[in-house]
N, C-alpha and C positions, 0 to 999 in steps of 0.2 A: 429238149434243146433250148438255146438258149438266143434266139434269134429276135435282135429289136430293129424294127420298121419305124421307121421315124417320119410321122404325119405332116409333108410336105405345107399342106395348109396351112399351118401352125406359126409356119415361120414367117418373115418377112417378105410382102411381097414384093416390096420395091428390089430387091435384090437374090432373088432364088437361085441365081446361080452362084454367089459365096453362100450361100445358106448349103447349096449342097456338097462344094468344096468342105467347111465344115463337118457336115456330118459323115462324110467320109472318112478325114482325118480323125474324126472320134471314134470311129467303130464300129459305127451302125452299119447291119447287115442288108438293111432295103430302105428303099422308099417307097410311102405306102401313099398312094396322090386318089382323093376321092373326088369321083364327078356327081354332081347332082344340080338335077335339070328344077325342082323349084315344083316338079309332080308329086312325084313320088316322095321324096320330102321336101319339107318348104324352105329349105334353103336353096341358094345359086351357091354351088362350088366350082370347081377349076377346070377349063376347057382342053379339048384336045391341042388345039395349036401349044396353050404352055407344055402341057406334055410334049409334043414335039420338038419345042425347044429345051427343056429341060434333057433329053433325050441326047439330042446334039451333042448337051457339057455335059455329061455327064455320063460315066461308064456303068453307073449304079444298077442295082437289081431293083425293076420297078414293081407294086403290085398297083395294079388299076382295080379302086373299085367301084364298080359303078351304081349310082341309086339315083336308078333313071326308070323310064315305064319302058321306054323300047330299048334296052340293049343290044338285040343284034343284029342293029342296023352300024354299030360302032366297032366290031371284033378286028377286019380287017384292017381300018385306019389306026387304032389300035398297037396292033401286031406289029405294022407299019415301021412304026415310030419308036416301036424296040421294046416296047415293055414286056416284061418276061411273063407276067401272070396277068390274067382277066379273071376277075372276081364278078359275080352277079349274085344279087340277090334272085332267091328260091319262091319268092311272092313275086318277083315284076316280070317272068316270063310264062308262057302259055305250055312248053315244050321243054321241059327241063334237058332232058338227055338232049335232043336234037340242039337246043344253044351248048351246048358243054361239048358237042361234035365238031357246032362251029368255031367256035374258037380253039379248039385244038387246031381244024382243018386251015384256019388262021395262022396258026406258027403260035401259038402261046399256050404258058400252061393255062389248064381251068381250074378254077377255085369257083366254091356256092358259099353265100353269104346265108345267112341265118338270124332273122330279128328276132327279140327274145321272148315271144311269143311264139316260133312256129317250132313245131315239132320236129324230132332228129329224124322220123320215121321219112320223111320225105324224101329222105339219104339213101333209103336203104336199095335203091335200084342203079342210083349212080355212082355210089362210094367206091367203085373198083376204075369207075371212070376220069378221077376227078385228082388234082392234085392239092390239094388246099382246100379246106373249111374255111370260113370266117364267122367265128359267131359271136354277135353284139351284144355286148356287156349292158349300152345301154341303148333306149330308141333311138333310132338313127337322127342324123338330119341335123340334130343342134349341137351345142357346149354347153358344159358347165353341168353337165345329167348326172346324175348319183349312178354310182355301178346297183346292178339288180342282183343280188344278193343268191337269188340260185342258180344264179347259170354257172356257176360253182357243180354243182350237181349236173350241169348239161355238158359241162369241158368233162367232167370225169368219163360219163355215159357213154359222150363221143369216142375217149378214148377206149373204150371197150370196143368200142366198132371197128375203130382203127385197126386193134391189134387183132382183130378177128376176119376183117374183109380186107385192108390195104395200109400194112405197116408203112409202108412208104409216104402217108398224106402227112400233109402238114395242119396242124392246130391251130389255129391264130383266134388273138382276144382282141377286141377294137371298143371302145367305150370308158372312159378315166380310169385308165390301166398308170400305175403309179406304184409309189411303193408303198400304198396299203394294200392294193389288191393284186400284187404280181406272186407276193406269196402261194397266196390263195388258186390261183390261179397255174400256177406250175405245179404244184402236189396233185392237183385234179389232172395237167397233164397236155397244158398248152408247152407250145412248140415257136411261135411268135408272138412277137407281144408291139401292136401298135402304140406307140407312145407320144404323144403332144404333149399340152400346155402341163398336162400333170404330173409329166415324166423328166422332159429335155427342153421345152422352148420354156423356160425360165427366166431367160435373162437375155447375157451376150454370151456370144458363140463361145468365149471360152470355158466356158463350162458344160459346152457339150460334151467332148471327155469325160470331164469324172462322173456326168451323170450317167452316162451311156453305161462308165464300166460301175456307177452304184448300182444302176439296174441289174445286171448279167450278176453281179454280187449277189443281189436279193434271190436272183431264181436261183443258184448253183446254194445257196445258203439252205433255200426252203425244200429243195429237192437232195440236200445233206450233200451235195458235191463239194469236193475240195480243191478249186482254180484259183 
């Protein structure tokens, strides 16, 4: 598939609601908005309230991901405020399946995040549970990180899971997803592809377009598809 998530964060904050007039109009299929509380990584990202208002303007399909220590204290408010997918990391909870109960029991799909160190195996009890992977290209938390070179072999793996325990999940890559590594990254058998600074916030908004559709080019290109 050929589905680009466009990293809210990325863009301007004085103005995120043309920012996602914008990326609409270009063709992006979600928005992908990470919160991060400053624990679990050392950055501060973006709070529920702007989620809520971003939510308001906009119809889009949202993924929340959260790289927080408590996430499911947040599933509900959440849910709330319309975002389609809840995303958590597989290292910040205690209870994997029971938080992937709650946020269903929330009204959202669940998705598990995956830092490029932990194992797929962690999967293997919830993968029928779950709608969406997220696994990080690079360590979470900052910008500017070099993509880690095998997790090339970890999007392939995953996909053997996939199509063995729940063809239905979605794939997603997060970490300087661009077009040196979106190739790479769809032959092994990603499904979305998170895109910032490396991808689309380039410039001024008008050129979200043609990167959005250089992007979808590079995966249908690398996957031998002809769009």
């Amino acid at each position: 598939m050929d589905k680009i998530a466009a990293s809210i964060m990325c863009g301007n904050a004085l103005e995120y609601g043309d920012e996602l007039d914008a990326l609409k109009a270009a063709g992006v299929d979600m928005i992908h908005f990470d919160v991060m509380d400053g624990e679990f990584v050392n950055n501060i990202g973006m709070g529920l309230y702007m989620l809520e208002g971003m939510k308001k303007h906009s119809d889009m399909i949202f993924d929340v991901h959260l790289m927080v220590v408590e996430p499911d204290v947040y599933y509900e408010r959440i849910a709330e405020a319309g975002a389609e997918y809840i995303c958590i990391h597989a290292e910040a909870v205690k209870h994997l399946h029971r938080s992937i109960l709650r946020i269903k029991k929330a009204g959202a799909k669940a998705g598990v995040v995956l830092n490029p160190s932990t194992n797929l195996n962690v999967l293997k009890e919830v993968i029928k549970e779950i709608d969406l992977v997220c696994l990080m290209t690079v360590n979470p938390g900052g910008s500017g990180e070099k993509f880690i070179q095998n997790q090339y072999k970890k999007i392939a793996d995953l996909k053997e899971m996939k199509e063995k325990y729940n063809p239905d999940l979605l794939i997603e890559v997060d970490g300087n997803i661009g077009p040196e590594t979106i190739p790479g990254c769809a032959k092994a058998g990603a499904d979305v592809y998170v895109c910032g600074t490396s991808a689309i916030f380039k410039g001024d908004r008008d050129l979200y377009k043609p990167l959005t559709k250089e992007m979808k080019d590079i995966i249908h290109k690398a996957v031998g598809e002809d769009k």
